[in-house]
N, C-alpha and C positions, 0 to 999 in steps of 0.2 A: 755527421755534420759535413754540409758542403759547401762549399765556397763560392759566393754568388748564388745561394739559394737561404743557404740555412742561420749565416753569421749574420745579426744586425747591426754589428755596430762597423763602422767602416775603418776605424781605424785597426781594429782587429784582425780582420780581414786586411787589410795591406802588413799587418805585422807579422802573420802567420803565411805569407806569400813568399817574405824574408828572410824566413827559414828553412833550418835544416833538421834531418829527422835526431831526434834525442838532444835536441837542443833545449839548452832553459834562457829565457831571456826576459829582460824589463824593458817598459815600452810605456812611456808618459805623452798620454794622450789628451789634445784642448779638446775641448766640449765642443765642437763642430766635428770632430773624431771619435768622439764617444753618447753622451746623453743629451746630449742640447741641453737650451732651453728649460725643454719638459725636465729633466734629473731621470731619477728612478724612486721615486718617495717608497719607503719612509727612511733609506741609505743613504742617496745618492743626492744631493741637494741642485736646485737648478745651474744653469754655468758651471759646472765643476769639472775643474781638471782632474784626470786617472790614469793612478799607475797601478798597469797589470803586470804582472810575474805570470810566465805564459812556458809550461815545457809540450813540449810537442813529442808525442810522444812516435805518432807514425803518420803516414799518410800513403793513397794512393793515388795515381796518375790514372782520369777516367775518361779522358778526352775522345780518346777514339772511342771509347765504348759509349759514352755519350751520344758520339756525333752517326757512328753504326743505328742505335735505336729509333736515330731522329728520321733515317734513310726511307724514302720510299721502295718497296720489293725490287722495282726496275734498279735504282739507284744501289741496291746492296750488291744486285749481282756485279755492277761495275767496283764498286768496293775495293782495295789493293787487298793485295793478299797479306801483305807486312802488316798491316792496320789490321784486319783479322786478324790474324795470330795475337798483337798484342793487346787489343779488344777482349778478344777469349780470355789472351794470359791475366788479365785483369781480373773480368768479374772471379777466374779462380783464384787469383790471390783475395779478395773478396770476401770469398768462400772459406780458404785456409783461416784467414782471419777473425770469421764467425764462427770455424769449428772449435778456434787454439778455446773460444769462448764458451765453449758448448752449448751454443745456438745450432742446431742440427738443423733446424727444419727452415731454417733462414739462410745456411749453409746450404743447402740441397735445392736451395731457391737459386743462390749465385752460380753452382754447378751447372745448373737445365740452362741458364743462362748462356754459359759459355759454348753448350753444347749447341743450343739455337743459334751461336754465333757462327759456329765451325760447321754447320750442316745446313746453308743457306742455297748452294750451289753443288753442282758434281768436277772433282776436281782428278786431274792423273796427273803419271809421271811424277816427276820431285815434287811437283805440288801437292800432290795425295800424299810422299810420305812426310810434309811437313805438317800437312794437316793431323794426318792418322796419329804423329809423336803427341803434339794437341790433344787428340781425343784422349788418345791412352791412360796421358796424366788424369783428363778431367771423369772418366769412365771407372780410372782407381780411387777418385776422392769420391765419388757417387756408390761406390760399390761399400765402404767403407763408412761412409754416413750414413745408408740406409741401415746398416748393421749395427748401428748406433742407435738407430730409430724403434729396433727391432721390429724390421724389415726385412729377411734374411732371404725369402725368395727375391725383392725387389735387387736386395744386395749380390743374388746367385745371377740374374741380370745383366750387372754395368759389369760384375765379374768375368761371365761372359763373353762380352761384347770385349773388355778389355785383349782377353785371352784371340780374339777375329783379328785385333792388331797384332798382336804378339804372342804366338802361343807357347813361348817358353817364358813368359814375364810370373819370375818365383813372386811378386806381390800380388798377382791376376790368380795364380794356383791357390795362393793362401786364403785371400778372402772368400775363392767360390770354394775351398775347405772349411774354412768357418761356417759360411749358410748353409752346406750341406748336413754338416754336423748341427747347427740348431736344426733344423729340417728333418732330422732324424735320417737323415738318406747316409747310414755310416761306410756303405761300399762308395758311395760315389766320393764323399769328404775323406776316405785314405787314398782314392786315388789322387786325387788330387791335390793332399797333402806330400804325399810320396815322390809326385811329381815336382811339386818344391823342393822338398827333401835334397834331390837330385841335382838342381839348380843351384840350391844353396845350404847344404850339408850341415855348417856349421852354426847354421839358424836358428837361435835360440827359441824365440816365439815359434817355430815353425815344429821343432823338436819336441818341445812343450804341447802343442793343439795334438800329436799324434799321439803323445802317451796320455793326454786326456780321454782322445780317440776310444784308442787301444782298453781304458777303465773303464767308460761307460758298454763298447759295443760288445764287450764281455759280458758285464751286467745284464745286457739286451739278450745276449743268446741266452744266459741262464735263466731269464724269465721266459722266454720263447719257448726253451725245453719244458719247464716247470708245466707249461701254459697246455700245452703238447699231449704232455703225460695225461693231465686230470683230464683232457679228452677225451684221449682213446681210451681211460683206466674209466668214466663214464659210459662210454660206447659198450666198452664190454659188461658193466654190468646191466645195461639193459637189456643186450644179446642174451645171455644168461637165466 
């Protein structure tokens, strides 16, 4: 729901402007504020005054991200860089907000988003690493929602790309561990579980994916061998 687009009724919208996040509030509204005239049949009778009981539960601030989309190409590149950044930080909190939901694919919609925000131009110096901390975050929620999607190469990906900014970030190791273990690629997913491991020892989920690891890619050799035998124990008795 968005304000100046999606509220109809006006006093609502001035009443929900008034607020603050987790707020509950009551708000008695004249019929020039609310239904006119018309009412709402077969509730709300014509003229009628209304009192809403209104908790707000969250909100976000979309202005610059707003006003970013409305931009012609020329006009983006002139764009501040502060209004980027918190443009980008937006549509991710967006994103975070659709995943707590488990909207994945609406999620991974507000992510491309932010990424289309922060890769409009080519940027150095301080300004590259303000951007690059940007990506990072929005390259780990992407890597992570695809994995959600089961998506697991798309997720070995933003893992990647994560890892181009920071290649010692234990949550960039962990999730290209996870894709590579769906992936079945179980050398590549201990390296780079191991490589967590390293970063952050005491990591329970990280601890956990290796002795997972460690049960399946045993299981995998011993049907490799099994697999192996009846070959060459075939070979031979053809030879034979």
């Amino acid at each position: 729901m968005k304000i100046g687009e999606d509220i109809t009724l006006l006093g609502l919208e001035i009443a929900l402007m008034s607020m603050k996040k987790r707020e509950v509030a009551r708000f008695l509204f004249r019929p020039d504020y609310a239904y006119g005239s018309m009412g709402c049949p077969p509730l709300i009778p014509p003229n009628a005054t209304i009192l809403f009981e209104v908790e707000l539960l969250d909100f976000l601030d979309t202005a610059e991200s707003d006003e970013f989309f409305k931009l012609s190409l020329v006009e983006r590149e002139a764009f501040p860089l502060d209004k980027i950044i918190k443009a980008a930080g937006t549509e991710r909190e967006f994103g975070n907000h659709l995943f707590r939901q488990k909207q994945y694919y609406d999620a991974k919609d507000r992510y491309k988003r932010a990424c289309f925000i922060l890769d409009q131009k080519y940027y150095s110096g301080t300004e590259k690493e303000r951007v690059d901390s940007a990506r990072l975050l929005v390259f780990l929620n992407l890597s992570l929602t695809y994995f959600k999607l089961d998506h697991p190469t798309r997720a070995l990906v933003y893992g990647e790309r994560a890892l181009g900014i920071d290649e010692r970030n234990p949550k960039a190791l962990f999730r290209c561990g996870q894709a590579c273990f769906a992936l079945m690629e179980y050398e590549k997913a201990r390296d780079y579980l191991i490589r967590a491991q390293r970063e952050q020892p005491f990591n329970q989920d990280i601890n956990n994916e290796l002795k997972k690891l460690a049960g399946c890619y045993r299981d995998y050799s011993e049907k490799e061998k099994e697999m192996c035998s009846k070959m060459f124990a075939s070979f031979f008795i053809k030879k034979t």
